[in-house]
Structures are given as C-alpha cells and as structure tokens.
TORMI-160310 format. One record per residue (C-alpha): residue number from 1; x, y, z. Coordinates in steps of 0.5 Angstrom, whole numbers, padded with zeros to 4 digits, m for minus. Example, Ala and Ser with C-alpha at 12.3 -4.5 7.8 and 13.67 -1.06 7.14 Angstrom:
BEGIN
1 / 0025 / m0009 / 0016
2 / 0027 / m0002 / 0014
//
This chain:
BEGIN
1 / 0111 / m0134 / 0091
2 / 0118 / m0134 / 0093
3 / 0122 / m0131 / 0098
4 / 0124 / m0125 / 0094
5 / 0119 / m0126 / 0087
6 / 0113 / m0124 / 0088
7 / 0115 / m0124 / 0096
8 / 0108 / m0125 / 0101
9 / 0113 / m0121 / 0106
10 / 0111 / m0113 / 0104
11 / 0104 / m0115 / 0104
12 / 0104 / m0118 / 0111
13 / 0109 / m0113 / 0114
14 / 0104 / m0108 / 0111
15 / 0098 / m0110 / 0113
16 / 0100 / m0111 / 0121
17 / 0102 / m0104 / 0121
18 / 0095 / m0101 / 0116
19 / 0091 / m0104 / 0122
20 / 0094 / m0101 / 0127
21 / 0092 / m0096 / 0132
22 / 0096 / m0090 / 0131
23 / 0096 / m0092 / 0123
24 / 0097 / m0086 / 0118
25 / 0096 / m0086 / 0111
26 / 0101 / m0085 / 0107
27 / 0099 / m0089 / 0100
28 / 0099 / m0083 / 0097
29 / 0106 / m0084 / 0095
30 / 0105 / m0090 / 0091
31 / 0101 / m0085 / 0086
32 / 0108 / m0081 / 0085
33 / 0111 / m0087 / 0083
34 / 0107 / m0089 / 0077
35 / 0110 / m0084 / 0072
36 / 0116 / m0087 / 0073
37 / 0115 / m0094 / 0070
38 / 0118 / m0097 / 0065
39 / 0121 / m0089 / 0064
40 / 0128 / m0087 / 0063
41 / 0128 / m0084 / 0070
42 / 0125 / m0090 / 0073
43 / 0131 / m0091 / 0080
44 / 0128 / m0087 / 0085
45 / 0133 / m0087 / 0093
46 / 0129 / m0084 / 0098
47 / 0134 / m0083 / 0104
48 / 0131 / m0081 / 0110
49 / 0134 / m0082 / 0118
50 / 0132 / m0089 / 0122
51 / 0127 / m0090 / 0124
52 / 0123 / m0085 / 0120
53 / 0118 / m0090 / 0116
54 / 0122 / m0092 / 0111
55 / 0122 / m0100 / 0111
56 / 0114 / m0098 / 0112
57 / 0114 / m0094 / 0105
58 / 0117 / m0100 / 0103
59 / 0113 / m0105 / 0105
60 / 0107 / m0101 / 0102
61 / 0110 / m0101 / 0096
62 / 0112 / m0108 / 0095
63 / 0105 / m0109 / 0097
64 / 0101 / m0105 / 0092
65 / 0105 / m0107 / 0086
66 / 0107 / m0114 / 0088
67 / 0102 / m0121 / 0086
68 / 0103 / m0125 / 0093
69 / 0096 / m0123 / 0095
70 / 0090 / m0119 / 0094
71 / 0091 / m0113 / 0098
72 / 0085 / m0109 / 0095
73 / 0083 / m0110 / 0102
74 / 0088 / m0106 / 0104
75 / 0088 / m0101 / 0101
76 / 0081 / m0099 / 0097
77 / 0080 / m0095 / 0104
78 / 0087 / m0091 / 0103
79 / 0088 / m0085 / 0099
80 / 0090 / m0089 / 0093
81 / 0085 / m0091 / 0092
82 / 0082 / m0085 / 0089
83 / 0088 / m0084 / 0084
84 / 0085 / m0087 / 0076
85 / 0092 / m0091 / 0076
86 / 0089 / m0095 / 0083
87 / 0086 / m0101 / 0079
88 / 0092 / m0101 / 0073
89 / 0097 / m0102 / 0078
90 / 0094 / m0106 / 0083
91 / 0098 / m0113 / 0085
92 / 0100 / m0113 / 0077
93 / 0107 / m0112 / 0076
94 / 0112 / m0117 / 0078
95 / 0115 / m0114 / 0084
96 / 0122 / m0117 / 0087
97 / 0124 / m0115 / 0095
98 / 0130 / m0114 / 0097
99 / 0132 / m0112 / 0105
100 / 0139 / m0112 / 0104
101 / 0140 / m0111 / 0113
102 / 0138 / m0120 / 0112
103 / 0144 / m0124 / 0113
104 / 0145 / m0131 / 0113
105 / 0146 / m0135 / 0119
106 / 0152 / m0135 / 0122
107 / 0155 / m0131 / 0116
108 / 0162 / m0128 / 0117
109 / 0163 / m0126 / 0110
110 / 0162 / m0122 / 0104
111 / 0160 / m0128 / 0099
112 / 0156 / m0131 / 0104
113 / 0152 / m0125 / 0105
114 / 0151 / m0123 / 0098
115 / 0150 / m0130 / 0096
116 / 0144 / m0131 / 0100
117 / 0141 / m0125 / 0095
118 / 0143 / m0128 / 0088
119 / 0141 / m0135 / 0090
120 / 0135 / m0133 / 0093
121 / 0133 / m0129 / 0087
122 / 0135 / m0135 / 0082
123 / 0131 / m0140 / 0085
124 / 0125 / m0136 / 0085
125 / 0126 / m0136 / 0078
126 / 0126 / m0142 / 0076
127 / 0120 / m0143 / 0080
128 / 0116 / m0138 / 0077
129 / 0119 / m0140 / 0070
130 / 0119 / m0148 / 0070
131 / 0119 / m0148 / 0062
132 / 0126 / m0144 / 0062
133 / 0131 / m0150 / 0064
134 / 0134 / m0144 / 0068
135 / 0141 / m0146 / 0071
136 / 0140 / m0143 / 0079
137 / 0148 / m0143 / 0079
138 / 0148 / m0136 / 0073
139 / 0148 / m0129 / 0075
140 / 0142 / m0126 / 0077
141 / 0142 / m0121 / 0072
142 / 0143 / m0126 / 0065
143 / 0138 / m0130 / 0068
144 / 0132 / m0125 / 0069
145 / 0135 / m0122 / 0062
146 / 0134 / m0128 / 0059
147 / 0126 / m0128 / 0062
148 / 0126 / m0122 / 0058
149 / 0128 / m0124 / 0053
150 / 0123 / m0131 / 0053
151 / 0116 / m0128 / 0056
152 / 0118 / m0121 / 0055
153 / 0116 / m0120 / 0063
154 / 0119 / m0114 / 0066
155 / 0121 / m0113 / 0074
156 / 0119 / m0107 / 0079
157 / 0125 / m0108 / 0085
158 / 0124 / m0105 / 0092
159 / 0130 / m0104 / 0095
160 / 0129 / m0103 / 0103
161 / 0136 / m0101 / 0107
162 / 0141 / m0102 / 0101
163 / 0147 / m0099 / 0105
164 / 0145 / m0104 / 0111
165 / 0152 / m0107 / 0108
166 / 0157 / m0101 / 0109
167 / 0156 / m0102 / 0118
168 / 0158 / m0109 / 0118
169 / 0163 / m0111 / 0121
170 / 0164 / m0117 / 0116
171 / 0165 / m0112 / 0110
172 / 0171 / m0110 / 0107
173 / 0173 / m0104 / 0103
174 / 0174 / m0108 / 0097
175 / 0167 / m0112 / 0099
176 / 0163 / m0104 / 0099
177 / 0167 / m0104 / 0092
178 / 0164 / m0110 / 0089
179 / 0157 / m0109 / 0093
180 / 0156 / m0103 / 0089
181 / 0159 / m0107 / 0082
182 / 0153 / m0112 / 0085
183 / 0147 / m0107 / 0084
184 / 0150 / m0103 / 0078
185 / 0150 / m0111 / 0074
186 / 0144 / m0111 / 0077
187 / 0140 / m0105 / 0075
188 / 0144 / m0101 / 0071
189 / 0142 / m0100 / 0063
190 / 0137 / m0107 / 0064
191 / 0131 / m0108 / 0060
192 / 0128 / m0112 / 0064
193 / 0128 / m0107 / 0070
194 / 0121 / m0103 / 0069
195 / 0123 / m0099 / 0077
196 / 0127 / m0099 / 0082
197 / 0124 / m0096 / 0089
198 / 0130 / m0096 / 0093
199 / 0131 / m0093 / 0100
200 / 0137 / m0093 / 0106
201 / 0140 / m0088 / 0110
202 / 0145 / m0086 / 0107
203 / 0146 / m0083 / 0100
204 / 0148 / m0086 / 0094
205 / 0156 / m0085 / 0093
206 / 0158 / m0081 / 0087
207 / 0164 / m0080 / 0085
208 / 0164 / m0077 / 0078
209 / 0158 / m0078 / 0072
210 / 0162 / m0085 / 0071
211 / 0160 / m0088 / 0078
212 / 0156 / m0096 / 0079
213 / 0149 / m0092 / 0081
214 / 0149 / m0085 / 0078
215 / 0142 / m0086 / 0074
216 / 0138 / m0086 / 0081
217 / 0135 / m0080 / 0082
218 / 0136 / m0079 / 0090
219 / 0131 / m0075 / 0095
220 / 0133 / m0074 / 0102
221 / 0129 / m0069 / 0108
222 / 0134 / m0063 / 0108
223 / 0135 / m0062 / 0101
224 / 0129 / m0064 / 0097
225 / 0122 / m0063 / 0097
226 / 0119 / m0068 / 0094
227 / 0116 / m0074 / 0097
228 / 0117 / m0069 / 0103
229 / 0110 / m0070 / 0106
230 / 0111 / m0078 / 0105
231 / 0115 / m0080 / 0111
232 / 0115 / m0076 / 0119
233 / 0108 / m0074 / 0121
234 / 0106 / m0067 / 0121
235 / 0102 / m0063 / 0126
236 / 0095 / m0065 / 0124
237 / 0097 / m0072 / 0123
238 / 0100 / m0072 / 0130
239 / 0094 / m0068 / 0132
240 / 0089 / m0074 / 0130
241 / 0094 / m0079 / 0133
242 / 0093 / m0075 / 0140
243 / 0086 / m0075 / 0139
244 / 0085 / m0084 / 0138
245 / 0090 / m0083 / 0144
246 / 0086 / m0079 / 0149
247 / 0078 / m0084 / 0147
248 / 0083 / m0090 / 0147
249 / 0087 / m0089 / 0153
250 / 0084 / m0091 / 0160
251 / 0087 / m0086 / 0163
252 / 0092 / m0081 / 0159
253 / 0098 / m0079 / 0161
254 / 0101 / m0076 / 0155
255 / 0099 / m0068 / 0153
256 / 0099 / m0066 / 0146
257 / 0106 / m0061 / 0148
258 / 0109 / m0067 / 0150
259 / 0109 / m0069 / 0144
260 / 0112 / m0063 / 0140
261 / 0117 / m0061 / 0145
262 / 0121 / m0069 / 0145
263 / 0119 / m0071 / 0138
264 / 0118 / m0066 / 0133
265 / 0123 / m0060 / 0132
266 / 0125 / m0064 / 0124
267 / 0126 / m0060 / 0118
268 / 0124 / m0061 / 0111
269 / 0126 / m0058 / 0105
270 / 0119 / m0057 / 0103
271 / 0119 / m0052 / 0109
272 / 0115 / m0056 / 0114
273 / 0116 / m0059 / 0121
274 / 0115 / m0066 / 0123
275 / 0116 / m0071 / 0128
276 / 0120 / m0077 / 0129
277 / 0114 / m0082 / 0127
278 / 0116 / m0089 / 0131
279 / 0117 / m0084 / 0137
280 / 0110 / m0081 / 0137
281 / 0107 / m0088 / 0136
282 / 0111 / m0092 / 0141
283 / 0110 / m0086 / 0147
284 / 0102 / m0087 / 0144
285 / 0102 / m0094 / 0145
286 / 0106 / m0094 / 0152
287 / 0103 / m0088 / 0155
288 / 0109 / m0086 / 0157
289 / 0115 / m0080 / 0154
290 / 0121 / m0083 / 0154
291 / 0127 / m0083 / 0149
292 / 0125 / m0088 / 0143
293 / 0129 / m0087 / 0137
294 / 0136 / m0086 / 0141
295 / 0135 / m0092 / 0144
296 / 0136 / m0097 / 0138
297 / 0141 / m0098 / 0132
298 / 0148 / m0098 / 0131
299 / 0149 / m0091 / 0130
300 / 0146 / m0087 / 0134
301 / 0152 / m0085 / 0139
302 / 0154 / m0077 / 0138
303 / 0161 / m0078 / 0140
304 / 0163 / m0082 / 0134
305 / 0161 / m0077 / 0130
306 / 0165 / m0071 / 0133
307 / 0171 / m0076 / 0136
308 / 0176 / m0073 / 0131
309 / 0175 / m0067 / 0132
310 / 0173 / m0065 / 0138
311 / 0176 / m0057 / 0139
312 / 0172 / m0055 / 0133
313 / 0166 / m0057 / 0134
314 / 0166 / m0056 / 0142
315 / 0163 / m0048 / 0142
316 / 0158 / m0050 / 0137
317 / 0155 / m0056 / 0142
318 / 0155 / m0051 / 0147
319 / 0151 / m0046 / 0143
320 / 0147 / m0052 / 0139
321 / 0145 / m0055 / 0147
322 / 0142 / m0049 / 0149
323 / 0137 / m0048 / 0144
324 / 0141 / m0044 / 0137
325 / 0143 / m0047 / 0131
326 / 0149 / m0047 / 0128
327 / 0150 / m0044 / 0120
328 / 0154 / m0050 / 0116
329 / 0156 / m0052 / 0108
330 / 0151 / m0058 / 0107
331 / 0155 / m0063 / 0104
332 / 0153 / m0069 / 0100
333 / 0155 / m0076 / 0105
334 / 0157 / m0081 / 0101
335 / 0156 / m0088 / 0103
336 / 0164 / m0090 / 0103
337 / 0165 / m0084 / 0108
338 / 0169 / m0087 / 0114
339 / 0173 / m0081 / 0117
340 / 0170 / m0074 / 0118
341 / 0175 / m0068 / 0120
342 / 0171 / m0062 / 0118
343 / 0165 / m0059 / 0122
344 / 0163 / m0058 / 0115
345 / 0162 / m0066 / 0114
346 / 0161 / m0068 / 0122
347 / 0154 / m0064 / 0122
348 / 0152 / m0066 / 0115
349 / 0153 / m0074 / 0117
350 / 0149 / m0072 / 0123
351 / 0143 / m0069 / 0119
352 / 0143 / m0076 / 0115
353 / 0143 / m0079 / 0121
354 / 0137 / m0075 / 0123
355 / 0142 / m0073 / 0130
356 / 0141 / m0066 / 0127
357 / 0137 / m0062 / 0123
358 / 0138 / m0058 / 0117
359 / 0133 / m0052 / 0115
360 / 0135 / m0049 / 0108
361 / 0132 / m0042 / 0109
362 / 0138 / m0041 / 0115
363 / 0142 / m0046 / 0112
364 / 0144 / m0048 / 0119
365 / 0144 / m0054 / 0124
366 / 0140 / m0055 / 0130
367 / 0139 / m0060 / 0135
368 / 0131 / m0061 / 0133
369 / 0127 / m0063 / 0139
370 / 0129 / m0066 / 0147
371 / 0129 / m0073 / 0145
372 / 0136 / m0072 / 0142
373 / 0138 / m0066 / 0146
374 / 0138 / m0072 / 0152
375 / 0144 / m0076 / 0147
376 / 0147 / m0068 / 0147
377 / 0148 / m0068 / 0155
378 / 0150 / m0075 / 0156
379 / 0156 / m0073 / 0151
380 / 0157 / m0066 / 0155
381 / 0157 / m0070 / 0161
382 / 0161 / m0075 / 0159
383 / 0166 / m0074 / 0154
384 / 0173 / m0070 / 0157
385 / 0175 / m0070 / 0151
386 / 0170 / m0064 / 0150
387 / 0175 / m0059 / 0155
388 / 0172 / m0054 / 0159
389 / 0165 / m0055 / 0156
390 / 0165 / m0062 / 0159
391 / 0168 / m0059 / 0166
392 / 0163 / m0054 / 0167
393 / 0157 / m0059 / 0164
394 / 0160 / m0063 / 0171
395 / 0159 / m0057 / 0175
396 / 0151 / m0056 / 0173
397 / 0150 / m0062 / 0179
398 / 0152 / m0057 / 0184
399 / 0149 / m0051 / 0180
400 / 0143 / m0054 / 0182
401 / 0143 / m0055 / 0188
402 / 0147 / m0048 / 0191
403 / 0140 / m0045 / 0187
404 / 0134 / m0049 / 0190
405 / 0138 / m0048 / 0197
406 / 0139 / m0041 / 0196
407 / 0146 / m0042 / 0196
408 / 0148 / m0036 / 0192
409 / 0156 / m0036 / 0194
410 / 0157 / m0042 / 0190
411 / 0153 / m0039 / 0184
412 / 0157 / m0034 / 0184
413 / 0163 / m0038 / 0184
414 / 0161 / m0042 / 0179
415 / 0159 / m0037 / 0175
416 / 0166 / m0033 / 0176
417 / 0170 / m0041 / 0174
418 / 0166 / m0040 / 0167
419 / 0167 / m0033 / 0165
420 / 0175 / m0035 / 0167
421 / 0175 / m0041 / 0161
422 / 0179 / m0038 / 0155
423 / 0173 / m0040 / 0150
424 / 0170 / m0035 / 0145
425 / 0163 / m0037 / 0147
426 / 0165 / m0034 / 0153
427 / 0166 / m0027 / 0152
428 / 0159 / m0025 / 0154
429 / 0159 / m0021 / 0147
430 / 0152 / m0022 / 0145
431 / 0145 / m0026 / 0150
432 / 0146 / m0032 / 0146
433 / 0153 / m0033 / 0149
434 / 0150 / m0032 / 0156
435 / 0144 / m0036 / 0154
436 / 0150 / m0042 / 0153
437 / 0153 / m0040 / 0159
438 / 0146 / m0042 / 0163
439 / 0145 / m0048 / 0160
440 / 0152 / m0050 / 0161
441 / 0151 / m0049 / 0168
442 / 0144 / m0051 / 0169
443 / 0145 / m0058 / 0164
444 / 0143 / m0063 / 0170
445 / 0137 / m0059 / 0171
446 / 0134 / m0063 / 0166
447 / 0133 / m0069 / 0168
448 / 0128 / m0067 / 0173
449 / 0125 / m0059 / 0169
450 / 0123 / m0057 / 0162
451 / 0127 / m0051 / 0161
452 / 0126 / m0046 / 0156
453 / 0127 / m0039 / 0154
454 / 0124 / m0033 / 0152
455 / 0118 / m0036 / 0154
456 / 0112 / m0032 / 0153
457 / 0110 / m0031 / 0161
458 / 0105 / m0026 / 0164
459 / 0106 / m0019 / 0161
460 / 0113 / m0020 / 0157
461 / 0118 / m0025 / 0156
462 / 0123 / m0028 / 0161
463 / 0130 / m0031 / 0159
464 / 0128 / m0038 / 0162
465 / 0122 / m0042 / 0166
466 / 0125 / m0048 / 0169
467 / 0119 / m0052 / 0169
468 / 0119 / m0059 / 0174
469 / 0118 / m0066 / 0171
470 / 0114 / m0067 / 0179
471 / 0109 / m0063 / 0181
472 / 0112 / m0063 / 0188
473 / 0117 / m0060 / 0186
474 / 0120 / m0053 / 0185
475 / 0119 / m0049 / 0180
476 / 0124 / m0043 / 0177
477 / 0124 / m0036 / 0173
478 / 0131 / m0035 / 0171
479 / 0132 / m0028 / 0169
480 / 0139 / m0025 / 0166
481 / 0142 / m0018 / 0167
482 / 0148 / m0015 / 0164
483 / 0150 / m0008 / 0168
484 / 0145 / m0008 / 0173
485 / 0144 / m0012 / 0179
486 / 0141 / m0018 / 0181
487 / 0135 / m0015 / 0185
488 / 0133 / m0011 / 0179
489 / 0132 / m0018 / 0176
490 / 0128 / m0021 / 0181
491 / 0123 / m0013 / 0181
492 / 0122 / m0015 / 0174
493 / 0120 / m0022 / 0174
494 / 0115 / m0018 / 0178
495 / 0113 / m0013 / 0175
496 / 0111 / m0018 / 0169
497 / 0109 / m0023 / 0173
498 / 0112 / m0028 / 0170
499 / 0110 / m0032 / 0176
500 / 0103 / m0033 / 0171
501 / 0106 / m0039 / 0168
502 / 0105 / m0043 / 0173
503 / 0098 / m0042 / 0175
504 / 0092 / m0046 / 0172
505 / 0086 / m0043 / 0169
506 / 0081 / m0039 / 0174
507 / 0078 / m0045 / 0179
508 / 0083 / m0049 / 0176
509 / 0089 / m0053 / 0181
510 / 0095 / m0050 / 0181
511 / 0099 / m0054 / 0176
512 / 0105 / m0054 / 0180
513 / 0104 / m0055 / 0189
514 / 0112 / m0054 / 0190
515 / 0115 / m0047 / 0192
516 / 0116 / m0042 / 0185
517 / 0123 / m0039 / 0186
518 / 0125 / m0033 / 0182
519 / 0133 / m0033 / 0180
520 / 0136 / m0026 / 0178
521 / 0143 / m0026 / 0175
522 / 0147 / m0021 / 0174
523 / 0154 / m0019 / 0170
524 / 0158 / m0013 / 0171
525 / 0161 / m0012 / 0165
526 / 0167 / m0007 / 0169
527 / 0169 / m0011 / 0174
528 / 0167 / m0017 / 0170
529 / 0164 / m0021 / 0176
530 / 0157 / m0023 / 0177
531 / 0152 / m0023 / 0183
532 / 0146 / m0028 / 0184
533 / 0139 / m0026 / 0189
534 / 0134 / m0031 / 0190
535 / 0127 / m0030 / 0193
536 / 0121 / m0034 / 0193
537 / 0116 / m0031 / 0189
//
C-alpha cells in the first residue's frame, strides 16, 4: 500500500462515512462504471457543486476497486452487491488515488505542488515493482508505461477535486497551462490507464477538438441526466434520514419541512429535485437548521460573481429574492475562466457553483432553497453597489417595524420611495414585479419569519403568510391590491379565512400564541399612490 498506489486512504474515508448514522447508499454507481473499463470511452468527470458528495463517490470508488483492503465488509450490505459484476470487480484492479486540493507544506509554488504528485506517485511504484529497477527521478507516465510494458498491469486513476488547482493563490496562468499538459501526459491515449474516475467543480476547459482533456466525457447536474440519482438525496431518501432523526433524537427539533424549505430546491437535468446532501446531514446531527453549505469554501461569496456587472444583473436578483426564476443561456464555464461580464456567463458560473439552480424545462435560473437565499439578502443589504435595490433592502429594517407597529404612515412612505426608483422592475406591470416590490420592502423580515407566497390557506390563496420563527411573535397576512382599497384586502383575508394557516388541528395548541395581523396594500393606478390598513385578525 503507498500514499497513491493502491492507497488505504478511500477505504478508510469510506468506511467511516458507510457506518454513519445519516449514511445513504449510493453504490450503485459503481455498477455504472464497469462498462467503462479498458473501453475506449473510459475517462469519466463528474462535476457537481461543493459540498454535494463528491470526494464521498470518490472514496467509494477507490474503495471497490482498489487492493488496500477488504472492503466486502463494506459493501456486501450495499446495493452493489446484488450487480453480477460485484465479485469480478471487488478490490481487483490497481487503483491510483489522487486529491489534487493536497499541497505540500509550506508549498508556495507550482512545482513544488505538482511534484508532491509525480513523486509520490514514483515512489509507490518502485515499491510495488522492486524487480523494475525503476528510476523515481523519471516522469510518471514512461514509468508506468514501462510497468505495462513489463507486467502488463494496467491502472484505474480516481481523481477527486482535479480543479482544486485553479484557486490557488500559488498558481499562475502558465502553471494552469502546464497543469493541464500534467493530466493530458498522464492519461491521454495511455495503455496502461484501464479508467479515469475523475470528479471537481468545474468543467473541463474545451477549447477546440485538439484540447489536453477533450477524451472525458463530462457529466454535470444541469445538463446531464446520467449519474443524476448518484449525488444530493432525493425525497424519499431524505424522508428515511428524518425518520432515524426522529427515533434517535432525544428531543427533536427539526420538522421534515424544515428541511425542504432550507435544503432542497436543487435541479437535475433527469427532472428531479434534490437536497443539499452535507446540509440535511449536519442539520440531523446537530438538531439544528442553520446555513451549513454557505459557511465553508473559497467560493461561496455572491459578490464575486456578479462584481462586474452589477447594473445588469440587479433587476434579475430582485426578482430572483422574491422567489421567480430568471430565463438564461446556459454556457459551458471553463476552468480557465477568470472574468465574467454577460449575465449569461455570471448565472452559468453560479449554477456550477451550486449558488443557483438551472431547470432545463424553463431554461431559467433560481435561487433553490433559503439556505442560499440568506447569502442573496446579505448581498442586497450590503453591497452599494447594487443602487436603488441595495438602498430600499436598507428600508425593509424600517419597514418592519411601521407594520408590527400599525404605522401605516411610514408604509405608505416607504412604498411611494419604491414606486419613485427608475428601474423597470418597478412599473407595477405585471403581480411578479409587485411580489419583488414586497420582498424588497420586507427582506429584514426574514431573519425572524418563513415568508411565503400564494400560500394555500383557508378557502383560497393569499399573496404572502409571514410565518414567525418564535412562537410568541406576530404573525402576518399579507394581501395585495391593484385598483382597489386597502380594506377590500383586509375583508378578503376574511372572507377566505386565510387566518386558518396559523391554527393547529382541532384540540390541538395554536401553533403560534403571539397577535395575527392582516395587512392590506393597495395601488392606485391613476394616481399612482398607495394605501395601507392593518387590523388584527
């Protein structure tokens, strides 16, 4: 075993992660690789965004196929298992594992970094093959097709994170050139390679038929249905981790809709919605929601995404925070891409980033789920930059508190400042650009309330349940009118019943204890004022 040849490291990774509590069995992926062996289409790059289970396949993999250790152990209780390939592939196949986000200590350049690979990699070779008076000083690729040439062994490569090289401060535009050379020497048109499992967050840049990389098929969420199933969890399986959480949990506090309001929201190109994996299972095991995926990595800053070109795409956050999606070009986003101009690029890096999500049916953008909306308010708040959607996010503290106050006045002149702004999104011309209107005015509001819209409540759908994080506090209904008065709105949320929404099941406690406030806005689209009423329901 060595520290890249046959390499203990995926099996014991694996293992640790196979007999966790909030474990979901995907093995059946491995069973989607064997056709792929010693085939001439055998160098598969799965992208997918951080932080959704991708060194975890990768360990998975390097653990099946690899001889550092028995892993039947493992996986005679998966779904592999029961695929006729199981035994013919278990642990029989020289496996090399590479995790290109390692660096050297202290390392500061290029060739320091990618020496630790090619050297590591020698060394294991010549203590594998001590009969081949192998020269450790050679390059990788002669020595291993010299192995070939000798034993005739050939070599399944397991690749985790083979763009972690592309964000290091360390790494120069020439060294991202002579990365890429680095891979091609090392697996294009090569004997000895009997499969490439290879996986990161970006796409492998294509720059014509000629390019280093141009023999990996690529798979990516938003595009690609197949290997779709293998990476977030599903309903059902998130439904099975709830169900563990609830019988091993002394005292739960999490509900299954938690769940789907902060983590899922995903799409695939296989027509599925799933769930941020590491978030559902770090919320299970700390019983606590909170924002798990945003809070680590190099890349998860919005700003730095939409920086060059923030007039453009300042309408399309508006809309996109209160809940629409936005239509885009999706366009492939190379790995040497450093500067984004178009709306067109900026929303395509952000859906391999997993900071939007891409359904192919519309072919538009979203933001998916709150988790990420969170990061979306923090940029509204905080960034001048974004002009009058920055400047009336700043007026939704205020907002806030003119409407659990009954300050209509302030309502009323807040509402007039937003109706005054010059953006489009602002005309009023259709209920989507209102329904941005109020999620601007109200952004604050979700630090303390679940906010939704078109809710169904009591006898119909009202226009936004402002629904309290504290049981104690108030709740709101929100109801929006074009051409007619405020008080028309409130007799609606009556009349509907919308207040329903906040009662519990017949003997049941109320679900919230604090005042349930109806809120009726109006616009008058001659005089193009508006009008607010709040009364306690």
């Amino acid at each position: 075993m060595g520290a890249f040849l046959n390499s203990i490291v995926p099996f014991e990774a694996y293992k640790t992660v196979a007999a966790g509590r909030y474990f979901v069995d995907k093995s059946a992926l491995i069973a989607e690789l064997w056709p792929g062996l010693e085939a001439e289409e055998r160098f598969y790059c799965i992208t997918r965004p951080r932080r959704f289970g991708k060194s975890v396949m990768a360990n998975m993999v390097g653990a099946f196929f690899g001889k550092a250790a028995d892993a039947d152990r493992i996986f005679r209780n998966l779904e592999v298992s029961g695929y006729s390939g199981y035994q013919a592939h278990l642990n029989k196949h020289n496996v090399i594992y590479i995790d290109f986000s390692e660096v050297p200590r202290d390392c500061g350049t290029y060739l320091s970094y990618i020496s630790r690979f090619q050297n590591g990699i020698n060394e294991d070779l010549a203590e594998a093959y001590p009969d081949l008076d192998i020269d450790i000083s050679g390059s990788t690729w002669d020595i291993l097709s010299d192995v070939f040439r000798k034993t005739g062994d050939k070599f399944l490569f397991v690749i985790d994170e083979w763009d972690a090289a592309f964000h290091m401060s360390f790494v120069k535009e020439e060294d991202k050139k002579a990365y890429l050379l680095f891979l091609k020497s090392l697996l294009k048109g090569k004997v000895y390679v009997e499969f490439v499992y290879m996986t990161g967050v970006l796409p492998i840049a294509k720059y014509s038929s000629g390019s280093e990389l141009n023999m990996f098929l690529e798979y990516d969420m938003a595009t690609k249905v197949k290997f779709s199933e293998f990476f977030g969890f599903n309903n059902d399986e998130v439904d099975k981790l709830f169900a563990i959480y609830c019988n091993n949990t002394r005292i739960p506090r999490i509900a299954r809709e938690d769940l789907s309001v902060w983590y899922d929201g995903y799409h695939t190109a296989g027509g599925e919605r799933i769930y941020n994996p590491r978030s559902v299972v770090c919320a299970l095991t700390d019983n606590q929601i909170s924002n798990y995926w945003t809070s680590s990595g190099p890349y998860d800053e919005i700003f730095y995404y939409v920086r060059n070109n923030m007039e453009d795409v300042r309408d399309d956050i508006a809309l996109m925070v209160s809940g629409e999606s936005v239509e885009i070009k999706l366009e492939g986003y190379a790995a040497t891409t450093t500067e984004l101009y178009t709306k067109n690029q900026i929303y395509s890096a952000m859906v391999v980033y997993g900071l939007l999500t891409y359904e192919g049916e519309t072919g538009a953008v979203s933001i998916p789920n709150r988790e990420l909306m969170a990061k979306f308010n923090d940029l509204l708040l905080s960034n001048e930059g974004l002009g009058y959607v920055h400047r009336l996010a700043q007026e939704s503290t205020r907002m806030l508190k003119a409407t659990l106050n009954g300050d209509t006045h302030t309502m009323t002149e807040i509402l007039e400042y937003v109706h005054d702004t010059e953006s489009p999104v602002f005309s009023y011309n259709s209920e989507i650009e209102l329904s941005a209107v109020v999620n601007l005015v109200y952004l604050a509001a979700r630090d303390k309330y679940r906010i939704e819209r078109e809710d169904k409540a009591g006898k119909g759908f009202v226009d936004f349940i402002f629904y309290p994080e504290k049981k104690a506090a108030d709740a709101m209904i929100l109801e929006l009118k074009t051409d007619h008065t405020p008080d028309e709105a409130i007799q609606q949320i009556k009349d509907k019943q919308y207040v329903l929404r906040f009662k519990g099941k017949l003997g049941e406690k109320p679900r919230y204890t604090g005042r349930i406030l109806g809120v009726g806005i109006s616009y008058d689209s001659k005089t193009k004022k508006h009008d607010c009423k709040i009364e306690i329901l």
